[in-house]
C-alpha positions in Angstrom: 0.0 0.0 0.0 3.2 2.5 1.0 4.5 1.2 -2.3 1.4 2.3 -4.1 1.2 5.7 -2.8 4.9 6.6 -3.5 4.5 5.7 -6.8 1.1 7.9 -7.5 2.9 10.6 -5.8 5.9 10.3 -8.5 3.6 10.6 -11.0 1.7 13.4 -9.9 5.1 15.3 -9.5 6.2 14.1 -13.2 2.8 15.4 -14.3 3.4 18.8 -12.7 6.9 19.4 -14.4 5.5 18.4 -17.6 2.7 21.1 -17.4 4.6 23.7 -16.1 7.5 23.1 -18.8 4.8 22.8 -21.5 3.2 26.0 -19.7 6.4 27.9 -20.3 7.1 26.6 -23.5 3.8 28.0 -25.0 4.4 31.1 -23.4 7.3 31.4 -25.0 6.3 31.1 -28.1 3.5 33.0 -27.9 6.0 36.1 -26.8 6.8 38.5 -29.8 9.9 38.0 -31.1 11.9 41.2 -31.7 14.2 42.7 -33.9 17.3 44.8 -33.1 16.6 47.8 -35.0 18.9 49.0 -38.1 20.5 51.9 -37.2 23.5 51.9 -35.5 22.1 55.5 -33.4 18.8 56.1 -32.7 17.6 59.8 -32.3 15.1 59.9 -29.7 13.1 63.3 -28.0 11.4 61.7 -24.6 13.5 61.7 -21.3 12.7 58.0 -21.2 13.8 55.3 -23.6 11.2 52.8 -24.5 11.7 49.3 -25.9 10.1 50.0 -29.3 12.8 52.9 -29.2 15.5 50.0 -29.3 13.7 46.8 -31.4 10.9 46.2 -33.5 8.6 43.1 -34.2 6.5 41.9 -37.4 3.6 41.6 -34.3 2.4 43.7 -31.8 4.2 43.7 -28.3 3.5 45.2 -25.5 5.6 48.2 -25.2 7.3 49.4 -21.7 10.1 52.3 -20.2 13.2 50.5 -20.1 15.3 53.7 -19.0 16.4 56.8 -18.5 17.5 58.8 -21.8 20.7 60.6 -21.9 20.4 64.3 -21.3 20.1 66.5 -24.2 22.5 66.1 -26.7 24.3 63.3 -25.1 24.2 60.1 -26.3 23.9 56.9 -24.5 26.2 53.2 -25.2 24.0 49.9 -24.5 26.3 47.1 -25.4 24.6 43.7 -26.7 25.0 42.5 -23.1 22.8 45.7 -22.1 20.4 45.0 -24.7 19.9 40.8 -23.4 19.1 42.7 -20.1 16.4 44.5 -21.3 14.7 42.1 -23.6 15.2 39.6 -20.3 13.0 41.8 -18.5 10.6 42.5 -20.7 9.5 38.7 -21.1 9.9 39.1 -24.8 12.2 37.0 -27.4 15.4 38.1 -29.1 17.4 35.6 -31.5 20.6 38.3 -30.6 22.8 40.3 -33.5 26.1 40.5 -34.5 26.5 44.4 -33.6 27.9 44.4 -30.5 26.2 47.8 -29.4 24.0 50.3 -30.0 23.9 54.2 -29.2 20.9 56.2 -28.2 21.3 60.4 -28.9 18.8 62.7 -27.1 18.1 65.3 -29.6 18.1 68.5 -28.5 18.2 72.0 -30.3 20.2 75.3 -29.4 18.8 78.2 -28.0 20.1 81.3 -30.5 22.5 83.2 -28.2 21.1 86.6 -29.8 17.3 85.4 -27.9 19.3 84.8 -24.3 21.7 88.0 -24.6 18.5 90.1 -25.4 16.8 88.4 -22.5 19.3 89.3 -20.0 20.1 92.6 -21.5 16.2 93.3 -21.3 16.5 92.4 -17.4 19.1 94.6 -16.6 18.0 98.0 -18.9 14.6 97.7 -16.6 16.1 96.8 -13.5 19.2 98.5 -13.0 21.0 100.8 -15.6 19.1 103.9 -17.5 22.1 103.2 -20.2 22.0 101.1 -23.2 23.9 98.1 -22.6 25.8 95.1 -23.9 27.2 92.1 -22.1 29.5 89.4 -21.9 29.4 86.2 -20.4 31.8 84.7 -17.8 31.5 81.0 -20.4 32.4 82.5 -23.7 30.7 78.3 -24.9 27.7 78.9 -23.7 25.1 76.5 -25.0 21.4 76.4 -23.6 19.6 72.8 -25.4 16.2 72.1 -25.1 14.3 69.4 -26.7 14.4 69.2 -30.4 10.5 70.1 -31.4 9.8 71.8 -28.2 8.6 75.4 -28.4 11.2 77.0 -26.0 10.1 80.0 -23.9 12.6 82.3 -21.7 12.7 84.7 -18.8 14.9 86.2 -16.3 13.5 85.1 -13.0 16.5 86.9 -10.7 18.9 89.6 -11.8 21.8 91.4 -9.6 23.9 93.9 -10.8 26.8 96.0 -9.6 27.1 99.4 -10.5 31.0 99.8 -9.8 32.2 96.8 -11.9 29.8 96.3 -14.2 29.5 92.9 -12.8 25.9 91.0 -13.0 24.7 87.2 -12.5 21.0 86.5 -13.6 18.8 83.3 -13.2 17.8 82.5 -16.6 14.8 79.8 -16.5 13.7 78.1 -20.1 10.0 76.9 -19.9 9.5 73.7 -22.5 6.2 71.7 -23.2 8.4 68.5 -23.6 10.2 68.6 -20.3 10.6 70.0 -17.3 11.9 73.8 -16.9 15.5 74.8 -16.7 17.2 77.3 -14.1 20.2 78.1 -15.3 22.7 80.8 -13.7 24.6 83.2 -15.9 27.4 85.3 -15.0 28.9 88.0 -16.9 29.6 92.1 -17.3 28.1 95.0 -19.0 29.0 97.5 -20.8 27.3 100.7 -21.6 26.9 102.0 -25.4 26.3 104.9 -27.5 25.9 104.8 -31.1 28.9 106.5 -32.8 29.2 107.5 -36.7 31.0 105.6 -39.1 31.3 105.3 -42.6 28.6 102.9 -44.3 31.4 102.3 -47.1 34.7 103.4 -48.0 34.8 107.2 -48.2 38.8 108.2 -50.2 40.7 111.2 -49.3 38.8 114.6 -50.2 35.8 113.2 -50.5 32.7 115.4 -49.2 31.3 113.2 -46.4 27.2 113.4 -46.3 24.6 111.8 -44.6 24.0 109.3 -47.2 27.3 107.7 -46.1 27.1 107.0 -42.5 25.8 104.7 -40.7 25.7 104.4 -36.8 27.6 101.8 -34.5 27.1 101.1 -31.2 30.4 101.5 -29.2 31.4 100.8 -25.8 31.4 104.1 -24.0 35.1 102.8 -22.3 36.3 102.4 -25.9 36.0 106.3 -26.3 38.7 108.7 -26.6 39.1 112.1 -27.1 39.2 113.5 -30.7 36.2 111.0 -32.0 33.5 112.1 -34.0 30.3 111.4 -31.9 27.8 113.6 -33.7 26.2 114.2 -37.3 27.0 117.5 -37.0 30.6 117.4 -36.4 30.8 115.6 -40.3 28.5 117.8 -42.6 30.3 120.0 -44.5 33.0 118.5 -44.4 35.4 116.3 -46.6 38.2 113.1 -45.9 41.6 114.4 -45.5 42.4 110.4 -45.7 40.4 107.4 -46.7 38.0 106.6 -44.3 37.1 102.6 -43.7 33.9 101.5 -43.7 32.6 100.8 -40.1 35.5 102.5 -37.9 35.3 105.2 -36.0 36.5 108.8 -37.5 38.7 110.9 -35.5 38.6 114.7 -35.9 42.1 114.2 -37.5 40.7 112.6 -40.5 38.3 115.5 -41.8 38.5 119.1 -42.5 36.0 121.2 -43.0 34.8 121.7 -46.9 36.5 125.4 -48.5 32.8 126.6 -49.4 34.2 129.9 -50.6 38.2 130.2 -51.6 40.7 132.9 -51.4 40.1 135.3 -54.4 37.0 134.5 -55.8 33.7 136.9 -56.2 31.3 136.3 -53.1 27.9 137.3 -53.0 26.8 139.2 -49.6 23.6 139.9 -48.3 23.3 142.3 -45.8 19.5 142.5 -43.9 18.3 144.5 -41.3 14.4 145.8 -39.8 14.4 148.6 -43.1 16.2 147.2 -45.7 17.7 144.2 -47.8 20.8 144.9 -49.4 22.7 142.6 -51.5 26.6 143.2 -53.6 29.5 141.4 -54.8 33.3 141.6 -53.2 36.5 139.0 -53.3 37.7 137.0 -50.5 40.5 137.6 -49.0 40.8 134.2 -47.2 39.1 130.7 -48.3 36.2 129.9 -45.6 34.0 126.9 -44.4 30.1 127.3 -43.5 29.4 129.7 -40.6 33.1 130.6 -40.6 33.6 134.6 -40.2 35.8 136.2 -43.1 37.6 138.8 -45.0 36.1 140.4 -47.8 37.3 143.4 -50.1 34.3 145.4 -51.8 36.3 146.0 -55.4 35.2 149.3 -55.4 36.1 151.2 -52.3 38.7 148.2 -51.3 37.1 148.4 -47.7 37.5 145.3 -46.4 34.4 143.9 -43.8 33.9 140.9 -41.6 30.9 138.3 -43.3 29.8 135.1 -41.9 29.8 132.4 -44.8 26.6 131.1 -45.7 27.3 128.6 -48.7 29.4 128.2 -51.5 30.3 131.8 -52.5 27.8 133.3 -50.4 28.0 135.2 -47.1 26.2 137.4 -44.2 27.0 140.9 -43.1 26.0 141.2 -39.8 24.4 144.6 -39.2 27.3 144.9 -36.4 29.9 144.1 -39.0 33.6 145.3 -38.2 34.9 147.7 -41.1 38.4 146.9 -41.9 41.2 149.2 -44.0 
């Protein structure tokens, strides 16, 4: 009877290792079976990699996080080792490949440094300087990523500035619908500006300089000397003594002011007052430039009298004019 029992119980046992084998033998076929896929790197935009990221199947699988993704613009080594692991744990098939690894890149795009240098230089014009300013940053390769198809928004959350060095830091936070935001601290300095005239294109030596042919450059206000042009004014009427090159700065050493009326030729002078309008011809006795005060003879009674040039060939007498001999 002992013998009987033993032997049921064998059986039963047999039974049960055959079911479950069988069990697991089904279930294995029935899993997907996946495909390592082609590429060598895979481009991905989530902040999670996901197993039909890495392998595809000719049926549907069920598809599952198997990771963290690199950070933006990094890229990621799983070895073929790695890639057992994951297909391991997601109780699917893999026949294995010959590649012994495969890379996964987080895209990512740049932020335009011109969009976070406005930002910042918004953030201190408001909050701390009345100047026009420019700035610098402490990491001359600075690169800001965000996801690749993300629409990126930015704003200064903090800004601190010091007056006496021109020293500021700013906390710079970038707002993404396809992750979560960015903080990011920047340091740097700033520099006031002015804008400064400049040639808009080559100007050569005598050349009568106009408005036409400047343009206007902003220019660190340390960067100034003395004996720069810093006004429209300063240039009209007058001519290169050099060439000028396009985009530098002119120094009052490079012009002269334009001869409007020279030494010895016939100017015409208008003399006004409350009662009367007069008007005669004399000669010059020196060249002059607009608004400059000269000599002129009147042919006839070789007087000579004081008249404020007006133009080319054409002067003022002022009704207090100076009679010379």
């Amino acid at each position: 009877m002992q013998k009987k029992t033993i032997i049921t119980l064998l059986l039963a046992i047999t039974m049960s290792c055959f079911v479950t084998s069988f069990g697991n033998s089904q279930s294995k076929k029935s899993s997907p079976l996946l495909h390592l896929k082609p590429a060598k790197e895979i481009s991905i935009e989530s902040d999670k990699i996901w197993l039909s990221d890495l392998f595809y199947s000719e049926s549907e699988f069920k598809d599952k996080i198997v990771g963290d993704a690199p950070a933006l613009g990094k890229k990621l080594k799983l070895s073929r080792k790695d890639l057992r692991r994951i297909v391991k744990a997601s109780a699917h098939n893999w026949p294995g490949s010959f590649r012994k690894s495969l890379v996964v890149r987080r895209s990512a795009k740049q932020i335009p440094m011109n969009i976070i240098r406005t930002a910042v230089i918004k953030a201190l014009e408001q909050n701390h300087v009345n100047d026009e300013v420019e700035v610098e940053f402490n990491d001359r390769n600075l690169k800001i990523l965000v996801p690749k198809n993300a629409e990126q928004e930015i704003k200064v959350l903090q800004s601190h500035f010091d007056q006496r060095t021109g020293r500021f830091e700013v906390v710079l936070n970038t707002h993404s619908t396809a992750t979560v935001d960015q903080n990011i601290i920047l340091k740097g300095k700033a520099f006031a500006v002015i804008p400064m005239p400049v040639p808009k294109k080559h100007i050569g030596a005598g050349q009568l300089i106009n408005q036409k042919n400047i343009a206007w450059r902003k220019v660190r206000i340390k960067q100034q000397s003395f004996g720069i042009v810093g006004s429209m004014e300063q240039l009209l009427d007058h001519v290169s003594k050099r060439p000028l090159t396009a985009g530098r700065l002119i120094r009052l050493s490079d012009i002269r002011p334009q001869e409007l009326i020279k030494k010895g030729e016939f100017v015409t002078l208008h003399f006004k007052n409350k009662t009367m309008s007069l008007s005669t011809r004399g000669i010059s006795v020196e060249p002059g430039s607009r608004n400059q005060v000269i000599r002129i003879k009147n042919p006839r009674s070789k007087r000579i009298i004081e008249a404020r040039v007006l133009g080319p060939n054409t002067a003022v007498v002022s009704p207090t004019t100076t009679i010379l001999r």
